[in-house]
CHARMM-style PDB file with segment names, atoms N, HN, CA, C and O in Angstrom:
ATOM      1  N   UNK     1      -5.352 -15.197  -9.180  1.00  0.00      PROA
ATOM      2  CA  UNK     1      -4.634 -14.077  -9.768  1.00  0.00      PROA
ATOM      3  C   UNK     1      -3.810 -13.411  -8.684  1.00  0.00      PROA
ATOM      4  O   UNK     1      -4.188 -13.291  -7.518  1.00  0.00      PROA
ATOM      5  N   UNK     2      -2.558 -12.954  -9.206  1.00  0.00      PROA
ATOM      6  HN  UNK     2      -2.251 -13.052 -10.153  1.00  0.00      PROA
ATOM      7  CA  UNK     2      -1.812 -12.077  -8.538  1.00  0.00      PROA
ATOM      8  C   UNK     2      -1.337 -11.332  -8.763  1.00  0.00      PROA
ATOM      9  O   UNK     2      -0.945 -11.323  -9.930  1.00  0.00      PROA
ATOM     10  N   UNK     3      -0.926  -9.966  -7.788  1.00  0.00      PROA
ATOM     11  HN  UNK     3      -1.245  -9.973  -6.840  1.00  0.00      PROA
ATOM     12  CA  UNK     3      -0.638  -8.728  -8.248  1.00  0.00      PROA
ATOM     13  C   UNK     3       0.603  -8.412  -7.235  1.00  0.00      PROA
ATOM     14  O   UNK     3       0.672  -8.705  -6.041  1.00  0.00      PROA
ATOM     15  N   UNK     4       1.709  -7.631  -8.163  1.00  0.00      PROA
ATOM     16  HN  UNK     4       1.654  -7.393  -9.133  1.00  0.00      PROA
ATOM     17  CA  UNK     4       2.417  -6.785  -7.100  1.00  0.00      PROA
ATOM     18  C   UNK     4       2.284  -5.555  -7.456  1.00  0.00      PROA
ATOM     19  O   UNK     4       1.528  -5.377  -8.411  1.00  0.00      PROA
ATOM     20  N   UNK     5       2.922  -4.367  -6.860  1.00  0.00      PROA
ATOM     21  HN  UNK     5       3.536  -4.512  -6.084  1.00  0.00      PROA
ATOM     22  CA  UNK     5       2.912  -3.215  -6.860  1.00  0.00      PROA
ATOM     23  C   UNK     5       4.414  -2.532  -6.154  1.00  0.00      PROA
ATOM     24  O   UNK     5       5.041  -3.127  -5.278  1.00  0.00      PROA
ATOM     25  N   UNK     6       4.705  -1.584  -6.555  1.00  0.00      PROA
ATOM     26  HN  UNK     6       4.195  -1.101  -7.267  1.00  0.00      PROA
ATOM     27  CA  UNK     6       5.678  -1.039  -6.311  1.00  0.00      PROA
ATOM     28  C   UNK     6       5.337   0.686  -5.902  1.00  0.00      PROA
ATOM     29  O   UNK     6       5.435   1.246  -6.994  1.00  0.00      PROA
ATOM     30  N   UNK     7       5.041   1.596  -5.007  1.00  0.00      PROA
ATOM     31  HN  UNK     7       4.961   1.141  -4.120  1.00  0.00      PROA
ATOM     32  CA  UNK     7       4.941   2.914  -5.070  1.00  0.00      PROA
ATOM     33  C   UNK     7       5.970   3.647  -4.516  1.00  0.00      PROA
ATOM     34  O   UNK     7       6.203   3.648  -3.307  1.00  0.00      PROA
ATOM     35  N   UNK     8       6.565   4.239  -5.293  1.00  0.00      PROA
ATOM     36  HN  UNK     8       6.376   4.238  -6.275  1.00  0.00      PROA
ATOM     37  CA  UNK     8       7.630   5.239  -4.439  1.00  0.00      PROA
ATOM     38  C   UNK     8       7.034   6.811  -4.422  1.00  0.00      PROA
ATOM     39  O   UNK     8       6.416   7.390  -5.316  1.00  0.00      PROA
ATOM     40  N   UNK     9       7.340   7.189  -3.402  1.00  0.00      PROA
ATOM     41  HN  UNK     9       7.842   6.719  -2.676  1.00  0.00      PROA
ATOM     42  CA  UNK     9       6.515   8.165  -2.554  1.00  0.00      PROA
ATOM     43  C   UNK     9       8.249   9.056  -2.104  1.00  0.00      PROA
ATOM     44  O   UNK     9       9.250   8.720  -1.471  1.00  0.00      PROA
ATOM     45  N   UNK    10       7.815  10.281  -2.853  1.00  0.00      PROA
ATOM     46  HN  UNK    10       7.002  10.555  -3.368  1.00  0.00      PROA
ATOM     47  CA  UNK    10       8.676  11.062  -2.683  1.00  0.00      PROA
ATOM     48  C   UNK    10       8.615  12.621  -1.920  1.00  0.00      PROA
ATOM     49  O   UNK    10       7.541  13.202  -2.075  1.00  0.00      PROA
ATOM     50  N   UNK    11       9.481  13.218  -1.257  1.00  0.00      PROA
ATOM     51  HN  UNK    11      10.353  12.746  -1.131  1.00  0.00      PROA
ATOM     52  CA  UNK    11       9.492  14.531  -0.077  1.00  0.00      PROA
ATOM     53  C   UNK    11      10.459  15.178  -0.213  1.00  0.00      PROA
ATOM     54  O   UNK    11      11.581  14.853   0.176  1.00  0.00      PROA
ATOM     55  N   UNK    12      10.117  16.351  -0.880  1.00  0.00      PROA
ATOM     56  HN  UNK    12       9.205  16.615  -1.196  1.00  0.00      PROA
ATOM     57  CA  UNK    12      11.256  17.395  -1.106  1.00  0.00      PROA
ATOM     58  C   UNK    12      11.001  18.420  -0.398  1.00  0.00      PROA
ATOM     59  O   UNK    12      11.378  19.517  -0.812  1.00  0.00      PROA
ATOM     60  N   UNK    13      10.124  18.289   1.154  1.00  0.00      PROA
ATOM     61  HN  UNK    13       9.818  17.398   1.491  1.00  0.00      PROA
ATOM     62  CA  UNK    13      10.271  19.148   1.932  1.00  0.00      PROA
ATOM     63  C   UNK    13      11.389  19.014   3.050  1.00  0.00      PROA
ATOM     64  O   UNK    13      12.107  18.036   2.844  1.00  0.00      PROA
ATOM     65  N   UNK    14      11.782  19.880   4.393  1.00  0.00      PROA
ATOM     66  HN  UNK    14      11.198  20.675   4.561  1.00  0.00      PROA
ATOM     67  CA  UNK    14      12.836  19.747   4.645  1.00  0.00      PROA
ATOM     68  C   UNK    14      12.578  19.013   5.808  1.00  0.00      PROA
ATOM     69  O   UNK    14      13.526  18.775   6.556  1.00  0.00      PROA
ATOM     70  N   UNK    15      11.295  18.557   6.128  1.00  0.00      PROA
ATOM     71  HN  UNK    15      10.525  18.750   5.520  1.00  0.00      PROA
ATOM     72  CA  UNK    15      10.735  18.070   7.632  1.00  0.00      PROA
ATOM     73  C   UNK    15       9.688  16.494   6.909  1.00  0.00      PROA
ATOM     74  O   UNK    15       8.945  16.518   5.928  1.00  0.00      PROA
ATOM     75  N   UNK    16       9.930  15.575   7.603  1.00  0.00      PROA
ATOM     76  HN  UNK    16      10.533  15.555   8.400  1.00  0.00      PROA
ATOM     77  CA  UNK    16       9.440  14.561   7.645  1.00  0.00      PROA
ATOM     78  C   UNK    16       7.994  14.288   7.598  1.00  0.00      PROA
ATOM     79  O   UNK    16       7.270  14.729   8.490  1.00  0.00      PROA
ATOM     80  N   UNK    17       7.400  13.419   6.379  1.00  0.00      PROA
ATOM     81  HN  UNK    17       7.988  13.061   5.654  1.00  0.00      PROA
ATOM     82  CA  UNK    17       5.812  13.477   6.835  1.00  0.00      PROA
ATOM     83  C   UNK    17       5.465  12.082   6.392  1.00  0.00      PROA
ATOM     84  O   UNK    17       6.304  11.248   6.052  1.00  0.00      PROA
ATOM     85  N   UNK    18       3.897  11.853   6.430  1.00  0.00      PROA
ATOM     86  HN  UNK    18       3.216  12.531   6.706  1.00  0.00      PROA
ATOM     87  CA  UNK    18       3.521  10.904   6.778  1.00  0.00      PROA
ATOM     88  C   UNK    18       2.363  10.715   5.380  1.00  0.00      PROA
ATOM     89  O   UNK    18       1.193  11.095   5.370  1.00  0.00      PROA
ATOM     90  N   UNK    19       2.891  10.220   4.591  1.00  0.00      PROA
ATOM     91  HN  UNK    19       3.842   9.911   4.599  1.00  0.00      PROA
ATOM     92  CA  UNK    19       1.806   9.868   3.221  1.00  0.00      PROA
ATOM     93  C   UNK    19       0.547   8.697   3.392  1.00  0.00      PROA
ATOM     94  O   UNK    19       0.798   7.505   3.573  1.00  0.00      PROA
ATOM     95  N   UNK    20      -0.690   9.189   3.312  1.00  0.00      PROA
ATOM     96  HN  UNK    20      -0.894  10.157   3.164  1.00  0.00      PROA
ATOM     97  CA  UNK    20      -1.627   7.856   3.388  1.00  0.00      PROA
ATOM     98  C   UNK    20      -2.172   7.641   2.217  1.00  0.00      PROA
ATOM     99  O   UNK    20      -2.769   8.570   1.673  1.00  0.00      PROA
ATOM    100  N   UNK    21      -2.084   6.444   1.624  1.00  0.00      PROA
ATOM    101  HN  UNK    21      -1.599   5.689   2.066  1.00  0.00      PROA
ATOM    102  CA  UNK    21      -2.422   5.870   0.491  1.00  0.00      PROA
ATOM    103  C   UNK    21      -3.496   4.771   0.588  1.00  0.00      PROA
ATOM    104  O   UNK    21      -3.376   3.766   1.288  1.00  0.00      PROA
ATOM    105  N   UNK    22      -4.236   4.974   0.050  1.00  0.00      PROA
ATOM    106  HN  UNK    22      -4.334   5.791  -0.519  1.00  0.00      PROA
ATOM    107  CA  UNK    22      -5.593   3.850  -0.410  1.00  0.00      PROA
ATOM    108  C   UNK    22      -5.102   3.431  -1.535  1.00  0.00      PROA
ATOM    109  O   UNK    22      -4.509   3.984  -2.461  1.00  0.00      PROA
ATOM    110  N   UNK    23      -5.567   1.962  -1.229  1.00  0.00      PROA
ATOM    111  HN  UNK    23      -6.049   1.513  -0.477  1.00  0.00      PROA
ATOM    112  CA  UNK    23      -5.558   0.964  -2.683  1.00  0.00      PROA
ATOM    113  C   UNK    23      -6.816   0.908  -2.573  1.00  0.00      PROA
ATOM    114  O   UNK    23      -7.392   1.008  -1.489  1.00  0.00      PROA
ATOM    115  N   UNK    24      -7.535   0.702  -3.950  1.00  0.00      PROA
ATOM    116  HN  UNK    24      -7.067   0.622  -4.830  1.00  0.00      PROA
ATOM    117  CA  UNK    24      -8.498  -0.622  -3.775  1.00  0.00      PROA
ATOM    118  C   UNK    24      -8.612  -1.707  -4.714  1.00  0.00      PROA
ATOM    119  O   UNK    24      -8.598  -1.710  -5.944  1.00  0.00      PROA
ATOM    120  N   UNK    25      -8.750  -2.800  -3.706  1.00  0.00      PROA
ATOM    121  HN  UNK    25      -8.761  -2.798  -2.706  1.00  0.00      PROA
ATOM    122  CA  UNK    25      -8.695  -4.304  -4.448  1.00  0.00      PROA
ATOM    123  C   UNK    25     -10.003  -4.971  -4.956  1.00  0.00      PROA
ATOM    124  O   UNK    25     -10.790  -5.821  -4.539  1.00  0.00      PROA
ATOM    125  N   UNK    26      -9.819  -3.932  -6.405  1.00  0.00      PROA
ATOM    126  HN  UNK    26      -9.181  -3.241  -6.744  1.00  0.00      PROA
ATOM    127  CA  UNK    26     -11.144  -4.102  -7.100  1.00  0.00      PROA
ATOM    128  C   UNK    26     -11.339  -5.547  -7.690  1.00  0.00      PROA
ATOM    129  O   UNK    26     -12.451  -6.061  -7.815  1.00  0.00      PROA
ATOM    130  N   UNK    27      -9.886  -6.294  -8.121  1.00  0.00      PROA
ATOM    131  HN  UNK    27      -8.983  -5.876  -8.020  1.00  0.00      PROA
ATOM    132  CA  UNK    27     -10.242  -7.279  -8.650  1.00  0.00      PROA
ATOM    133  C   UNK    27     -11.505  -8.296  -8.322  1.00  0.00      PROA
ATOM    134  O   UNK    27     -12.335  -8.618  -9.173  1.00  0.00      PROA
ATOM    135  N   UNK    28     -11.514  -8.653  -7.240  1.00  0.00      PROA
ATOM    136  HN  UNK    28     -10.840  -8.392  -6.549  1.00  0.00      PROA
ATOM    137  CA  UNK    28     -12.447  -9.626  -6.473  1.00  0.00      PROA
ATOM    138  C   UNK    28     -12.807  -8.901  -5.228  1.00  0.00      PROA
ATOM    139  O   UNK    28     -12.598  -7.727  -4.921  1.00  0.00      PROA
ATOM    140  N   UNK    29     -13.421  -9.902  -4.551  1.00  0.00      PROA
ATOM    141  HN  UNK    29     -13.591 -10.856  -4.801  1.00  0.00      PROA
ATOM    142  CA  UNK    29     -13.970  -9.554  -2.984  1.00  0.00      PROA
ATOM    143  C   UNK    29     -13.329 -10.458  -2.318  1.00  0.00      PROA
ATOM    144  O   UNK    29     -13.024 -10.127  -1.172  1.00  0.00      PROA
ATOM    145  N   UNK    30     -12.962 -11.709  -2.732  1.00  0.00      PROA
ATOM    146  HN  UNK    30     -13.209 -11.978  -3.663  1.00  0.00      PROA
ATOM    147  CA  UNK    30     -11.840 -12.571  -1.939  1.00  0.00      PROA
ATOM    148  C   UNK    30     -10.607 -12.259  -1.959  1.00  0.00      PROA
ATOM    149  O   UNK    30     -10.127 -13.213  -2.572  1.00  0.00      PROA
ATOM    150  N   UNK    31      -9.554 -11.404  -1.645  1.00  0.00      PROA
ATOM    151  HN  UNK    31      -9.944 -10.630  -1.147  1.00  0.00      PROA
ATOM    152  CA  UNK    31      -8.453 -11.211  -1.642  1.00  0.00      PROA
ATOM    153  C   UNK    31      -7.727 -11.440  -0.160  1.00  0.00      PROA
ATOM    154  O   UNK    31      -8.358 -11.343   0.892  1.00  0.00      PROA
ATOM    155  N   UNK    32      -6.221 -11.778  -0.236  1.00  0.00      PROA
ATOM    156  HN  UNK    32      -5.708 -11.857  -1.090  1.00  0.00      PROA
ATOM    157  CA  UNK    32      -5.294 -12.061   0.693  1.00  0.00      PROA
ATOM    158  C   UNK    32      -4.048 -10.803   0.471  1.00  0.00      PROA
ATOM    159  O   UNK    32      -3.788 -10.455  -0.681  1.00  0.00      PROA
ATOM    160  N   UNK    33      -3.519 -10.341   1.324  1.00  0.00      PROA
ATOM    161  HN  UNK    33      -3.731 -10.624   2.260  1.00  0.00      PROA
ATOM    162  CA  UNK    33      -2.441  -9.890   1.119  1.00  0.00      PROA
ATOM    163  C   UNK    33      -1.294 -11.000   1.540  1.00  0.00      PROA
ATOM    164  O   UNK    33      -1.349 -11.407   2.700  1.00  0.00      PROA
ATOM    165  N   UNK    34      -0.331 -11.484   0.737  1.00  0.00      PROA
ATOM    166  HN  UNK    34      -0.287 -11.154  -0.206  1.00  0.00      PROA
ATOM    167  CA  UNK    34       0.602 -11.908   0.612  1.00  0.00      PROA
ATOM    168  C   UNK    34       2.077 -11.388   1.563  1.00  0.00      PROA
ATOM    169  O   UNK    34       2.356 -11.867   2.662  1.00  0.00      PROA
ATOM    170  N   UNK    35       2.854 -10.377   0.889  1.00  0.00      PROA
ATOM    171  HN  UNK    35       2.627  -9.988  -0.004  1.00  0.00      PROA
ATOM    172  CA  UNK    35       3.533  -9.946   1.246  1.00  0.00      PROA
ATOM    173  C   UNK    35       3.549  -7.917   1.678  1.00  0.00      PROA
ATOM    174  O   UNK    35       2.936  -7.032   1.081  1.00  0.00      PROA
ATOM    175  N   UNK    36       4.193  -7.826   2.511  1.00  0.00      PROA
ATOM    176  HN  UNK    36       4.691  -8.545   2.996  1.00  0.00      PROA
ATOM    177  CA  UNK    36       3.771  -6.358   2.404  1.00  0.00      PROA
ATOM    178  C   UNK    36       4.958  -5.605   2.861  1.00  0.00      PROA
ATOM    179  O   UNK    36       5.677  -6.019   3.770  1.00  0.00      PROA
ATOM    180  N   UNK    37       5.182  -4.385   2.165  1.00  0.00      PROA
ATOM    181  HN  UNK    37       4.598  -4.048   1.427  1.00  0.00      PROA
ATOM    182  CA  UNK    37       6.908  -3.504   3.424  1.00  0.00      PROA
ATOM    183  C   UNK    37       6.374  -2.919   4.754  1.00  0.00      PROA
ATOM    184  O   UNK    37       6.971  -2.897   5.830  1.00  0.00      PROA
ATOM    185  N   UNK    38       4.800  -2.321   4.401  1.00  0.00      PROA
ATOM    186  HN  UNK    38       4.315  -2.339   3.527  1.00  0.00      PROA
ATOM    187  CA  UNK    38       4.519  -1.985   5.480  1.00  0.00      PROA
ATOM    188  C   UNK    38       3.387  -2.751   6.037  1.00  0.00      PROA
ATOM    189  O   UNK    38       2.929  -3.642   5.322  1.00  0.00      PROA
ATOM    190  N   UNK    39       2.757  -2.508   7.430  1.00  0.00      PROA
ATOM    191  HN  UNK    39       3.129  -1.784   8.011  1.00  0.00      PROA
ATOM    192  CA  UNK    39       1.787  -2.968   7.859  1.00  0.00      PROA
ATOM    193  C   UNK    39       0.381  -2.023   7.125  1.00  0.00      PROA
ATOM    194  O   UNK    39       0.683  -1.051   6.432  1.00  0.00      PROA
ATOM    195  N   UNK    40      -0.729  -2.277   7.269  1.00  0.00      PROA
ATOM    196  HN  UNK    40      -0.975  -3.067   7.831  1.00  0.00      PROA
ATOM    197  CA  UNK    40      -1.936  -1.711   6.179  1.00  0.00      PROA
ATOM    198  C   UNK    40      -3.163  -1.871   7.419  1.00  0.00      PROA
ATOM    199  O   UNK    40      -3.095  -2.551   8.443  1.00  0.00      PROA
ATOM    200  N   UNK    41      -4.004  -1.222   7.063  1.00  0.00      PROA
ATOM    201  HN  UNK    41      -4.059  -0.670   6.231  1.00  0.00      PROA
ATOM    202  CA  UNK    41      -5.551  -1.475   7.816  1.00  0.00      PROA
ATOM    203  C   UNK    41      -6.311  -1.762   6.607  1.00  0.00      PROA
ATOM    204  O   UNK    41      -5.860  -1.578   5.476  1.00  0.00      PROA
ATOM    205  N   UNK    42      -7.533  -2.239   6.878  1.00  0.00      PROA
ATOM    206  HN  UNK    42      -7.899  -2.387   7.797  1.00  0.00      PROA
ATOM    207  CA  UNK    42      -8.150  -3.068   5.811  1.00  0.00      PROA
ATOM    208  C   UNK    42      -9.437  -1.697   6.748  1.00  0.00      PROA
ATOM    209  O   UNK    42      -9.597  -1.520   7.956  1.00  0.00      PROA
ATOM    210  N   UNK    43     -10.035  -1.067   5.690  1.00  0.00      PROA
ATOM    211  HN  UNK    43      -9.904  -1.210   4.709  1.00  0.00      PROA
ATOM    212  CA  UNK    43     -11.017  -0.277   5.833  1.00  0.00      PROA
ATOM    213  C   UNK    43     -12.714  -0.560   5.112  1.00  0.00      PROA
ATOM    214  O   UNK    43     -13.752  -0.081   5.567  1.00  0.00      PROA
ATOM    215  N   UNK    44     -12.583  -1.517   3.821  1.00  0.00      PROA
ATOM    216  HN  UNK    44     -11.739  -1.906   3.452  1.00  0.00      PROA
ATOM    217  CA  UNK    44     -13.941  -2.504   3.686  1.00  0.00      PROA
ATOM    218  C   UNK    44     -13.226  -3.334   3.367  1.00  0.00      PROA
ATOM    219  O   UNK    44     -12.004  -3.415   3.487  1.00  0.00      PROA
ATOM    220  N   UNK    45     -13.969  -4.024   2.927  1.00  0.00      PROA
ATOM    221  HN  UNK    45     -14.962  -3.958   2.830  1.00  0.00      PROA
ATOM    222  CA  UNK    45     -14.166  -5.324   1.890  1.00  0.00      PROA
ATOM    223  C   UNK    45     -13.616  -5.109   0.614  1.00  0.00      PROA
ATOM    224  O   UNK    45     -13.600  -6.204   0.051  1.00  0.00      PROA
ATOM    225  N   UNK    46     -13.239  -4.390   0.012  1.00  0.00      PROA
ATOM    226  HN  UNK    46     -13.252  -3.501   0.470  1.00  0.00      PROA
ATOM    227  CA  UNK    46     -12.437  -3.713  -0.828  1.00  0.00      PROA
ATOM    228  C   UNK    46     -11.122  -2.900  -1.113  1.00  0.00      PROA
ATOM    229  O   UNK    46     -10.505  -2.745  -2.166  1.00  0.00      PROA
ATOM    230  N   UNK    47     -10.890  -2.437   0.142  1.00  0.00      PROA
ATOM    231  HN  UNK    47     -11.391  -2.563   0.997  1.00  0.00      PROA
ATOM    232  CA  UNK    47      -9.864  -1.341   0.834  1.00  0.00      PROA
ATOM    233  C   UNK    47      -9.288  -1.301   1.462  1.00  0.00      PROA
ATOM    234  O   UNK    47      -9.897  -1.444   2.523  1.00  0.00      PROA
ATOM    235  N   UNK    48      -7.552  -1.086   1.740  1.00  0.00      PROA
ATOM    236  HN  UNK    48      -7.057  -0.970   0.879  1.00  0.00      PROA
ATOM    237  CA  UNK    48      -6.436  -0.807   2.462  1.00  0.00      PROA
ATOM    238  C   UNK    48      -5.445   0.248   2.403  1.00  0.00      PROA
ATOM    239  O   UNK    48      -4.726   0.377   1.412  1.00  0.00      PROA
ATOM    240  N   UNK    49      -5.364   1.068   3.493  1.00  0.00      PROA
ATOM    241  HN  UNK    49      -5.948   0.963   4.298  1.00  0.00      PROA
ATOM    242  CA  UNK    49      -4.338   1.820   3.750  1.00  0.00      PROA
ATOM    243  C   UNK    49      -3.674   1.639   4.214  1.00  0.00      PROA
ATOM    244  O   UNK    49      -3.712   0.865   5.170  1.00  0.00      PROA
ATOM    245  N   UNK    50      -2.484   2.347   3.751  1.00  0.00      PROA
ATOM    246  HN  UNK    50      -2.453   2.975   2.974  1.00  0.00      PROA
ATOM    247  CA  UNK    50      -1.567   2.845   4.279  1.00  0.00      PROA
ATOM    248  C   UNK    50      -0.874   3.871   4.653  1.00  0.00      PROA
ATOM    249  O   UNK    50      -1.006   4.922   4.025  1.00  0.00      PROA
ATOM    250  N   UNK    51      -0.053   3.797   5.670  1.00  0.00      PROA
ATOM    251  HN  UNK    51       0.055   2.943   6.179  1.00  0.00      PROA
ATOM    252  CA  UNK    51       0.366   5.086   6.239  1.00  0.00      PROA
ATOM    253  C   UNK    51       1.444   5.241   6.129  1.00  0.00      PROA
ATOM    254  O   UNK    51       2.071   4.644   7.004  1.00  0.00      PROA
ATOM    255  N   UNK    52       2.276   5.989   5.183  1.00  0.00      PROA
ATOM    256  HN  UNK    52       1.766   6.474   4.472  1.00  0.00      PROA
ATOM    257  CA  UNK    52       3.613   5.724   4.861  1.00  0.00      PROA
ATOM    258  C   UNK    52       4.544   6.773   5.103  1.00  0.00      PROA
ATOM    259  O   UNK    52       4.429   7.697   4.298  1.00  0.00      PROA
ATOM    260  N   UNK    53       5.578   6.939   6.106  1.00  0.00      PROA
ATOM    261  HN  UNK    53       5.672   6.188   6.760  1.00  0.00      PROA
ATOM    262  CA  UNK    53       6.736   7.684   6.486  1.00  0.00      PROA
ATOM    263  C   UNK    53       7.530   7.879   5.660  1.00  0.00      PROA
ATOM    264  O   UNK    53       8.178   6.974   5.134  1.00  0.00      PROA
ATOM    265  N   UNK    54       7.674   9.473   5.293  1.00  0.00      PROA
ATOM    266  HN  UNK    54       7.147  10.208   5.721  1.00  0.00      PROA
ATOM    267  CA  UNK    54       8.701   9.963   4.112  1.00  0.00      PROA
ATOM    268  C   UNK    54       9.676  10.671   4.703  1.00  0.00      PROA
ATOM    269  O   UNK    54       9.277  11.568   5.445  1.00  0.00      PROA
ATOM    270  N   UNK    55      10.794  10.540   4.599  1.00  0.00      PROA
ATOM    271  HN  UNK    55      11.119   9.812   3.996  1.00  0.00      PROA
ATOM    272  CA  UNK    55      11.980  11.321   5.648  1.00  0.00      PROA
ATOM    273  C   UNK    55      12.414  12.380   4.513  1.00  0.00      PROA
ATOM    274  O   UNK    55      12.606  12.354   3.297  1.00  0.00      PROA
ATOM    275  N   UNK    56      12.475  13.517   5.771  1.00  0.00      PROA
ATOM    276  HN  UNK    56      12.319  13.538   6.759  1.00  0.00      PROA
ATOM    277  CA  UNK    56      12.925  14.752   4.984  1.00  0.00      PROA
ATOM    278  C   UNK    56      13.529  14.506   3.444  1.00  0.00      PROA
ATOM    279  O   UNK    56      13.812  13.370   3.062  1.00  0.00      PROA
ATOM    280  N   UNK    57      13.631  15.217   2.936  1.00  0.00      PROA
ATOM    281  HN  UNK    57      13.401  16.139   3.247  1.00  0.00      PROA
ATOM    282  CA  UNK    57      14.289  15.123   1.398  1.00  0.00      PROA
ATOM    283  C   UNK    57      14.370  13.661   1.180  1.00  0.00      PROA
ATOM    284  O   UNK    57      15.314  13.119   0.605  1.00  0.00      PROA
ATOM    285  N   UNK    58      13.608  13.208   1.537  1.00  0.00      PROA
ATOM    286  HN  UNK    58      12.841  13.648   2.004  1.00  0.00      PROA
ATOM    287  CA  UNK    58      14.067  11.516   1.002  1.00  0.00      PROA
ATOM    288  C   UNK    58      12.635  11.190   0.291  1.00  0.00      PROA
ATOM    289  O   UNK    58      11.697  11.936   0.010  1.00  0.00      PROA
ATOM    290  N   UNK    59      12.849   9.642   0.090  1.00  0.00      PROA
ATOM    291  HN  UNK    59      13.612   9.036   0.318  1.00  0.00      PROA
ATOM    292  CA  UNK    59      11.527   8.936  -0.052  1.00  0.00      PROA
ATOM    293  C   UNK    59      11.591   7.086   0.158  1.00  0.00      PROA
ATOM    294  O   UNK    59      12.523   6.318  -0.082  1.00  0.00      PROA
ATOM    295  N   UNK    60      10.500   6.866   0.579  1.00  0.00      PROA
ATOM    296  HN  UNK    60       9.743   7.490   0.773  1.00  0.00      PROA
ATOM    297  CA  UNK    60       9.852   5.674   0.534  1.00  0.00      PROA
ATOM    298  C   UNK    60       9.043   4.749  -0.767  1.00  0.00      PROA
ATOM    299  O   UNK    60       8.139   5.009  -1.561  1.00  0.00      PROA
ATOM    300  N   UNK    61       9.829   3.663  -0.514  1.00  0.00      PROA
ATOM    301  HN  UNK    61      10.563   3.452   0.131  1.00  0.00      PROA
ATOM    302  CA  UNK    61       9.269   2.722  -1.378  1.00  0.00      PROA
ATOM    303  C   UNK    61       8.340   1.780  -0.664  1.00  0.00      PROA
ATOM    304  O   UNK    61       8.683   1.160   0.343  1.00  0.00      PROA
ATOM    305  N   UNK    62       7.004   1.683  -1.287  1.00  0.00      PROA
ATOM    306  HN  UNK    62       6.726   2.187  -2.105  1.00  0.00      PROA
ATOM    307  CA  UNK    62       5.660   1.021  -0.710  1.00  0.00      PROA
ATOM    308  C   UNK    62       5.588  -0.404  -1.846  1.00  0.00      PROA
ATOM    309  O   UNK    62       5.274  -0.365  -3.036  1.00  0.00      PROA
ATOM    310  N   UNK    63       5.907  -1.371  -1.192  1.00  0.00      PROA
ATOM    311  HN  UNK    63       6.162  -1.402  -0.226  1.00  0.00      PROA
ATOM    312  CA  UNK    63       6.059  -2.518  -2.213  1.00  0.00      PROA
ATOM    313  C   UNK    63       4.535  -3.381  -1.071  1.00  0.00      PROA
ATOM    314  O   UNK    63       4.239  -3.319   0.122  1.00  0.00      PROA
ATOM    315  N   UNK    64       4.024  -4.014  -2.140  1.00  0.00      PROA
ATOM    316  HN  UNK    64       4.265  -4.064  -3.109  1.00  0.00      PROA
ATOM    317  CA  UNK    64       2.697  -5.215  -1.692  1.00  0.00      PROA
ATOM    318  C   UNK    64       2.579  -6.349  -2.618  1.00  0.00      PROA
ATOM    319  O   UNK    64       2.768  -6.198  -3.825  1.00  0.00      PROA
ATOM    320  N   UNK    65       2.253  -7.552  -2.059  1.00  0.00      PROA
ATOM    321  HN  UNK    65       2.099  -7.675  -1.078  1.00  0.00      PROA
ATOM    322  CA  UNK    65       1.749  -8.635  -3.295  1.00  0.00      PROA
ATOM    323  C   UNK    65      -0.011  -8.948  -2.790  1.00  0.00      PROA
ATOM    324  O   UNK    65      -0.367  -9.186  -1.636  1.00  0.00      PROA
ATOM    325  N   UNK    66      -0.798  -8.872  -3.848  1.00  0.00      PROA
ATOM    326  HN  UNK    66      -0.510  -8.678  -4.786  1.00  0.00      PROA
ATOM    327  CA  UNK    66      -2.158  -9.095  -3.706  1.00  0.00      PROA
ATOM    328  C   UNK    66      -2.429 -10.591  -4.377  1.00  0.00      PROA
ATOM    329  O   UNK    66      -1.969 -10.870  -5.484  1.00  0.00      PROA
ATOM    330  N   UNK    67      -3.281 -11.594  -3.538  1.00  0.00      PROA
ATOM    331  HN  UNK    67      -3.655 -11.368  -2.639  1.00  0.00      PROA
ATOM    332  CA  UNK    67      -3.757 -12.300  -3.951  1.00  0.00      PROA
ATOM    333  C   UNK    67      -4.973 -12.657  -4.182  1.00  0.00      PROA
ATOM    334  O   UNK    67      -5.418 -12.895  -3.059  1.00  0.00      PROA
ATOM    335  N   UNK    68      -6.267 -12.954  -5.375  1.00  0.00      PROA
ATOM    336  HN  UNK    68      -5.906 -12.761  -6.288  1.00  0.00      PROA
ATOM    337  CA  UNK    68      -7.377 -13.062  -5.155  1.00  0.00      PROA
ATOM    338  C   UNK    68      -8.041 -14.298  -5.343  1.00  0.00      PROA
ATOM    339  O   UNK    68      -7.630 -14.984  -6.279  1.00  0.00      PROA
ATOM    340  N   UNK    69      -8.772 -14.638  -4.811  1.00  0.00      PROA
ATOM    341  HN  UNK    69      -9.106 -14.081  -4.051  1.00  0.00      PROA
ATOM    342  CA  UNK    69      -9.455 -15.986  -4.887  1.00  0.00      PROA
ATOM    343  C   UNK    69     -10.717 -16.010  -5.496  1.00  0.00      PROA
ATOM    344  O   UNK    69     -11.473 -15.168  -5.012  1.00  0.00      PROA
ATOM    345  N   UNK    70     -11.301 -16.824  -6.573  1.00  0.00      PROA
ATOM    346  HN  UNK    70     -10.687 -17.508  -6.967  1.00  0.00      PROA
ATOM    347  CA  UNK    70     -12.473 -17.361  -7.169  1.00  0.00      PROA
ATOM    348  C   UNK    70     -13.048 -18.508  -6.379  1.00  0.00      PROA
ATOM    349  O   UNK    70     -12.369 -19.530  -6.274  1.00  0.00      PROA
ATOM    350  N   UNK    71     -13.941 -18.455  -5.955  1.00  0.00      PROA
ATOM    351  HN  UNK    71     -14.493 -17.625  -6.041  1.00  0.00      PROA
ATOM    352  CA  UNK    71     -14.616 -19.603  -5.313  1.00  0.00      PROA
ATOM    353  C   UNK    71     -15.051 -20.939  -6.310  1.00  0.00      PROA
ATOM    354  OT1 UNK    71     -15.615 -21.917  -5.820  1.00  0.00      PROA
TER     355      UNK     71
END
């Protein structure tokens, strides 16, 4: 099975910040990340963040592809 995702992450303040987002990759316990925009830390066996840079009045798009494996 595979998954993408798309998050846009938006800042309507006037100074730059730093959004952290948890997924979790409930589907299975075997999963791969595929493709990613940003780099991620893997925090269990279940879980990845990210740390995502929002520029003043702007925003960021957080795109990922998840892959999971059945043994």
């Amino acid at each position: 099975l595979e998954e993408a995702f798309e998050i846009t992450l938006r800042n309507h303040k006037d100074e730059a910040i730093e959004v952290r987002v948890v997924e979790h990759l409930s589907r299975w316990s075997e999963w791969k990340i595929l493709r990613s925009s940003l780099s991620y830390t893997k925090l269990d066996s279940s879980t990845i963040e990210f740390r995502v840079p929002v520029p003043a009045n702007g925003e960021t798009k957080l795109t990922y592809e998840v892959r999971y494996f059945w043994p």
